[in-house]
C-alpha positions in Angstrom: 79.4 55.7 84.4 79.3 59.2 83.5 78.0 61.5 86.3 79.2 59.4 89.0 82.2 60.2 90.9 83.2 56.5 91.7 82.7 54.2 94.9 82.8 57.3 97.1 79.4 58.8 95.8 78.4 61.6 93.1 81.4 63.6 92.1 81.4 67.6 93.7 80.7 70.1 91.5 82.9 72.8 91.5 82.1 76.0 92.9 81.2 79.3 90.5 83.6 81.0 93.3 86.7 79.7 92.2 88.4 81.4 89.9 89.6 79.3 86.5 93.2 79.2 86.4 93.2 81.4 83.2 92.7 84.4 85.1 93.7 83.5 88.4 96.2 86.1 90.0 95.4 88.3 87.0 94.8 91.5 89.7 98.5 90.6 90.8 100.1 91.4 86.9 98.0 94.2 86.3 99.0 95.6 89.6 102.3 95.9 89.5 102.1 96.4 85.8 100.2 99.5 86.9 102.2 101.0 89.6 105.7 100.6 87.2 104.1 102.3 84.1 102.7 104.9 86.6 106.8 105.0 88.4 107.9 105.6 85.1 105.5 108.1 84.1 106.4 109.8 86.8 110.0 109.9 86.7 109.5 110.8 83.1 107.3 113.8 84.1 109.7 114.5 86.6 113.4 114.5 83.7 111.8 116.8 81.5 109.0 118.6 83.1 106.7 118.3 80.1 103.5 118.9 81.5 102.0 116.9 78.6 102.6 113.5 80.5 100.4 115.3 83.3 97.2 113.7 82.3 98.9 110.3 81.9 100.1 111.0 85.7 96.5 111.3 87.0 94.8 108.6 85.3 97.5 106.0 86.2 97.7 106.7 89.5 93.3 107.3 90.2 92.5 104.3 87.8 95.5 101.5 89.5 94.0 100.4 92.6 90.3 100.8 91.6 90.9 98.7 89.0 93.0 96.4 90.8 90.5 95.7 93.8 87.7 95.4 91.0 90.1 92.4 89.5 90.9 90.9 92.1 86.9 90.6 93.2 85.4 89.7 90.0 88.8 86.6 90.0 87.1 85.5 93.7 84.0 85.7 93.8 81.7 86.0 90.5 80.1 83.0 89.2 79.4 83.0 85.2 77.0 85.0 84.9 79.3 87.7 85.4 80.5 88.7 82.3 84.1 90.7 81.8 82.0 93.3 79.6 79.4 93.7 82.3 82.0 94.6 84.8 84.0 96.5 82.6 80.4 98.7 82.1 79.6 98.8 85.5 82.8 100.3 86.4 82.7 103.0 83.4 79.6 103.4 83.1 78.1 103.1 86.5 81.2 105.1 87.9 80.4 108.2 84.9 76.7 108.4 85.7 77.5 108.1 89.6 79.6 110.9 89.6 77.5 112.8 86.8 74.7 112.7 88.6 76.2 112.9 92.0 77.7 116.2 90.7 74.6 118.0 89.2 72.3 117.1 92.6 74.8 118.4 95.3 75.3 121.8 93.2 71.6 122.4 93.2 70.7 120.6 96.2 73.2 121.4 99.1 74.1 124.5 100.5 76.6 124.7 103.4 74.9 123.9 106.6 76.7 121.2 109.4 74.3 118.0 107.6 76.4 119.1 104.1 78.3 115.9 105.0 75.2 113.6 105.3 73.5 115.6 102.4 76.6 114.5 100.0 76.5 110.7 101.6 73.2 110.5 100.8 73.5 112.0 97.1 76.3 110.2 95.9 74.7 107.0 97.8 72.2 107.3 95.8 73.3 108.2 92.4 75.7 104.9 92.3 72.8 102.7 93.6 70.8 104.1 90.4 73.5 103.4 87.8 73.8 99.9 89.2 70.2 99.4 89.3 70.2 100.3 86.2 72.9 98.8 84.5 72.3 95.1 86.2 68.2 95.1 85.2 68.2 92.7 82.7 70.1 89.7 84.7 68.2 86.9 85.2 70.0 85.2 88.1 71.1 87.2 91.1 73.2 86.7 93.9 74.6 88.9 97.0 78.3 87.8 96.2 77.8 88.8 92.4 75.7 92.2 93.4 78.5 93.1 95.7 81.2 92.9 92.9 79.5 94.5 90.4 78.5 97.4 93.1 82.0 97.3 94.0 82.8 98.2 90.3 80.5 101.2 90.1 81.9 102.4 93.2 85.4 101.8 92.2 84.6 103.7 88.6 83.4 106.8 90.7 86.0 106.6 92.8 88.6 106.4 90.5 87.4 109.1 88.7 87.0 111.4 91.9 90.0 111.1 92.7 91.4 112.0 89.0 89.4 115.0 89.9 91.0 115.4 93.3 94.4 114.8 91.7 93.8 117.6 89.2 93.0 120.3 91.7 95.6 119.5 93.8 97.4 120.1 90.6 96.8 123.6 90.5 98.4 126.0 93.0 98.9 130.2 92.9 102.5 129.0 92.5 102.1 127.1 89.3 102.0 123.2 89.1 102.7 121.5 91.9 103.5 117.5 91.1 104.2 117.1 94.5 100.8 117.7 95.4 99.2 115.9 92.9 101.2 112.4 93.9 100.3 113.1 97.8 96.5 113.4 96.7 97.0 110.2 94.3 99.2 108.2 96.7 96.6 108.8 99.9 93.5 108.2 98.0 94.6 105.5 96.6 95.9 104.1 99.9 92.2 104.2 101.3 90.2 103.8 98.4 89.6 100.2 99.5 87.7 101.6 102.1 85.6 104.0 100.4 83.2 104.3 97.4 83.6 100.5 96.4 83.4 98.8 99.8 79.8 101.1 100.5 78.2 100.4 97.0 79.3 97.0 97.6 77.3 96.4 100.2 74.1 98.0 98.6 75.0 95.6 95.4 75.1 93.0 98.1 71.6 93.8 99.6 70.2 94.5 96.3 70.7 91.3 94.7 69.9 89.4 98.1 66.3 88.2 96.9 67.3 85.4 94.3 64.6 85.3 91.5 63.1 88.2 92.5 63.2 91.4 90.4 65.2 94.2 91.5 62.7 96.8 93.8 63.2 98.8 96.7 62.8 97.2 100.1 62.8 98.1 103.9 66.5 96.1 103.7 67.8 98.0 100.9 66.8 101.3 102.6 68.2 100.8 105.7 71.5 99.6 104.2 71.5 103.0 102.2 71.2 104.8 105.0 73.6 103.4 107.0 76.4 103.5 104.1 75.3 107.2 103.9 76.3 107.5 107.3 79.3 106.1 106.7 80.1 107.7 104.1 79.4 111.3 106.0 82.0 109.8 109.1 84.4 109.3 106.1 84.3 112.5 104.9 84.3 114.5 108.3 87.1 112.5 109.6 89.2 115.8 109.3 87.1 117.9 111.3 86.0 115.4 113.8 90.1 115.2 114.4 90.2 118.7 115.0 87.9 119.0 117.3 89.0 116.1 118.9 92.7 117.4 118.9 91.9 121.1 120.4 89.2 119.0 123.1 92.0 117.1 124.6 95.4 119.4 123.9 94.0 122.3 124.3 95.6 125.3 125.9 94.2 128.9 127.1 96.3 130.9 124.5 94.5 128.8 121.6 91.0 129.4 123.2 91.7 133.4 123.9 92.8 133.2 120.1 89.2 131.5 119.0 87.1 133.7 121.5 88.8 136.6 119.7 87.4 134.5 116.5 91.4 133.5 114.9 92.2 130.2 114.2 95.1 129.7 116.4 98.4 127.5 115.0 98.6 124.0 116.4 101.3 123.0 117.6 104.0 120.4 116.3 102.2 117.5 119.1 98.8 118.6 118.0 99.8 118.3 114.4 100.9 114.4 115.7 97.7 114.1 117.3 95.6 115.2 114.5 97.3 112.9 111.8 96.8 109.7 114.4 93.4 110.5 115.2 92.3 111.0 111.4 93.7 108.0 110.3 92.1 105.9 113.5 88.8 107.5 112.8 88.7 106.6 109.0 90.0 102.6 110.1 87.6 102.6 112.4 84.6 103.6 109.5 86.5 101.0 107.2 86.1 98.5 109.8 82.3 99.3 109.9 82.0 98.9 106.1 83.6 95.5 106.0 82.0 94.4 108.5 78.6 95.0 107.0 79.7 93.5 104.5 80.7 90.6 105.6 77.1 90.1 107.3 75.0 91.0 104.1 77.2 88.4 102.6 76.2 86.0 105.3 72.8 86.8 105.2 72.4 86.1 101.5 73.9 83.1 101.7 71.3 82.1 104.1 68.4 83.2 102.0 69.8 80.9 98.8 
C-alpha cells in the first residue's frame, strides 16, 4: 500500500517551505548567541580600553542581524534546492562584489548634484542585482520565494559590510576614538537593516526568479521593479534631509529664516530637534512599509505564475 495515505485518499506531501526540525529556530540561537558575544566584547573593550578588540566590536555588531534575518529566511522559506553553501556565497560573495562594485561606480560616476540620492539607488541597485545574477546562473529550478532569500542574502552581505564601514568612521573622531559613536552607528543600523539593502534586493531576487524554467534575462518586470527599489532606496537615504525640510516648513520661525537669508544655518531648537527625530523615523517606516509590501505582492504574483 505504499504511496497511499489510507481510506482518506493519497497522503500530502510536505511542503519544501517548512523548515526540517534540525534547523528549525536556528536564527533564534545564533541570535542571541550573537548579541551576548558582541555584549561581552563590548564590555571587554570598555574594562581595558584595548583598542585591539575594536575590529571584533564592528564585525559583531554589522554582521548579527544581517545574518540573523538571512537565517531565519533561508529556515522559512527555501525549498532544497537551496543549499547552506549557496546562501552562505550569496551573502559573502554577492555582498563583496555588491559593495565593490557599488563603490568604484559612484566615485567615478556621481558628482554632487540633488539626483546624487537616485544616482546611488540606482548604482548600488544594480551592482547587488549583478552579483546575484551572477552567482544563481547555474540553478536549474527557480522560484520567487527562493530568489527572494537568496537576494535577501546579497543584500544582507552588503549591508552588513556597509555598515562595518559606517561603524568604522564613526569610529574616528578629531578627539580620538569614540566607542560611543561606533555602538550608536552599530545599534541604529542594525535596528533598520531589516528594512534596507536585504528587503529591496529581495524583491528583485523575487522578480528575477519569477519565470519558472526560464533562464535568467532582463524583462520589462524586472526593470520596473529595479526602478522602483531604486526609488526607495533614494527615500531611504534622504529621510534626513526630507525631515529637515519638513521640520523648518512647519516650525519655522522669522529669526531662523533672517539667519538662512543671511546664508547661516540657524540652531534648531529643543521641539524641532523632537520633531525632526519623529519625522525621520516615520519617513523611513513609511519606505519600509513600501518594501514589504512589494514584496509581499511579487511573492503573490509568482505563486500565481507556478
Amino acid at each position: 500500500m505504499s504511496g497511499f495515505g489510507g481510506p482518506h485518499g493519497p497522503a500530502r506531501q510536505p511542503s519544501p517551505y517548512v523548515a526540517s526540525p534540525d534547523r528549525r529556530h536556528g536564527w533564534i540561537r545564533v541570535f542571541l548567541g550573537g548579541l551576548l558575544l558582541w555584549l561581552a566584547s563590548l564590555v571587554v573593550t570598555l574594562l581595558t580600553a584595548n583598542a585591539n578588540l575594536v575590529p571584533t566590536l564592528i564585525l559583531l555588531g554589522s554582521f548579527l542581524v544581517p545574518v540573523t534575518f538571512v537565517g531565519w529566511a533561508f529556515e522559512r522559506w527555501c525549498d532544497e534546492q537551496v543549499t547552506t553553501e549557496l546562501v552562505v556565497n550569496c551573502f559573502v560573495t554577492g555582498g563583496v562584489l555588491g559593495v565593490l562594485g557599488a563603490s568604484l561606480l559612484e566615485t567615478y560616476l556621481l558628482h554632487p548634484s540633488p539626483y546624487l540620492f537616485l544616482g546611488v539607488g540606482l548604482i548600488e541597485e544594480a551592482a547587488k542585482l549583478a552579483a546575484l545574477v551572477y552567482l544563481t546562473r547555474h540553478l536549474e529550478r527557480r522560484d520567487s520565494r527562493d530568489g527572494a532569500v537568496l537576494g535577501a542574502a546579497v543584500g544582507f552581505g552588503f549591508a552588513a559590510l556597509e555598515t562595518a564601514g559606517y561603524a568604522f568612521n564613526a569610529l574616528l573622531t578629531v578627539r580620538g576614538l569614540s566607542l560611543g559613536n561606533l555602538v550608536e552607528t552599530e545599534l541604529v543600523r542594525g535596528l533598520f537593516a531589516p528594512l534596507g539593502h536585504g528587503l529591496w534586493t529581495a524583491i528583485l531576487g523575487g522578480v528575477l526568479f519569477a519565470r519558472p524554467g526560464r533562464p535568467l534575462r532582463l524583462s520589462g518586470a524586472l526593470l520596473a521593479a529595479y526602478l522602483w527599489v531604486s526609488v526607495l532606496h533614494a527615500l531611504w537615504d534622504s529621510a534626513n534631509e526630507i525631515a529637515v525640510m519638513l521640520t523648518f516648513l512647519l516650525t519655522d520661525s522669522p529669526w531662523q529664516l533672517r539667519l538662512l537669508q543671511y546664508g547661516y544655518m540657524p540652531s534648531p531648537t529643543p521641539e524641532q530637534v523632537h520633531l525632526f527625530t519623529v519625522l525621520s523615523n516615520a519617513w523611513l517606516a513609511l519606505v519600509g512599509l513600501l518594501g514589504i509590501g512589494t514584496l509581499l505582492g511579487v511573492w503573490a504574483r509568482g505563486r500565481r505564475e507556478v
